[in-house]
C-alpha positions as CSV (number, residue, x, y, z in Angstrom):
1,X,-21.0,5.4,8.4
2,X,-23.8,3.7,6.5
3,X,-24.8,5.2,3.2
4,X,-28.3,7.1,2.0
5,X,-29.5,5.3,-0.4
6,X,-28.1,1.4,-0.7
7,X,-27.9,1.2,3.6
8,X,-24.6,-0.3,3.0
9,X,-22.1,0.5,5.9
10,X,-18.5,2.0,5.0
11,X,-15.9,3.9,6.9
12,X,-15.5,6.2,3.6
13,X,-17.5,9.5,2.9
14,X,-18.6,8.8,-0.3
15,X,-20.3,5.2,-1.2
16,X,-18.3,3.3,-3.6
17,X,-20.6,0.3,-4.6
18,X,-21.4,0.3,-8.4
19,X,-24.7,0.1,-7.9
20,X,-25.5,3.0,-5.4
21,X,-26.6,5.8,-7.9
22,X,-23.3,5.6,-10.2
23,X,-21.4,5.1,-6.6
24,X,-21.8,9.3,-5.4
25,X,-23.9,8.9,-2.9
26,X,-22.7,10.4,0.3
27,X,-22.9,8.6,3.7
28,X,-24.0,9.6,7.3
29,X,-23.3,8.5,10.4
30,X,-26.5,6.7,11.7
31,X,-26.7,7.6,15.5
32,X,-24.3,8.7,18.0
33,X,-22.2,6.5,20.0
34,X,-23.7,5.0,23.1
35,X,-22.2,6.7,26.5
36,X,-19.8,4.8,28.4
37,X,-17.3,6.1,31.4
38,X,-14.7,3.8,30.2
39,X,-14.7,5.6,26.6
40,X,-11.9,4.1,24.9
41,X,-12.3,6.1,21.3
42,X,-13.1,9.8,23.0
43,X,-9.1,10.6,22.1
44,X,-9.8,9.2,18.2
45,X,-12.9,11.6,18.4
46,X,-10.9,14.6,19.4
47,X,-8.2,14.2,17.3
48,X,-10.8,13.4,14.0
49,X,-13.0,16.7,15.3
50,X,-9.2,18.5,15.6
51,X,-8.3,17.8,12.0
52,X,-11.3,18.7,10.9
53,X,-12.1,21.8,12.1
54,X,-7.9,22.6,11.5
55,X,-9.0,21.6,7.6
56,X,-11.6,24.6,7.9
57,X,-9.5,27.0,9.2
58,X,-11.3,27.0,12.5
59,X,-8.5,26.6,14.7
């Protein structure tokens, strides 16, 4: 995830460098993964996208 305003790359949400707009600003995740058959994170996708929507009540 790389944040909004600093560009600074984090795995966190939220940015935590002190100089970032008093460290709140949120982050993004830049672009989507490039395809592969051999996808060795699709079952760390599913289970992050499981907990997630399990976190909204959407499952």
């Amino acid at each position: 995830m790389r944040c909004q305003s600093c560009s600074v790359y984090t795995l966190k949400e939220i940015c935590s460098k002190p100089f970032c707009e008093k460290g709140l600003s949120k982050t993004v995740i830049p672009k989507p993964a490039r395809y592969s058959p051999e996808d060795n994170y699709a079952a760390y996708r599913r289970k992050a996208k499981e907990v997630q929507l399990k976190a909204k009540g959407w499952l």
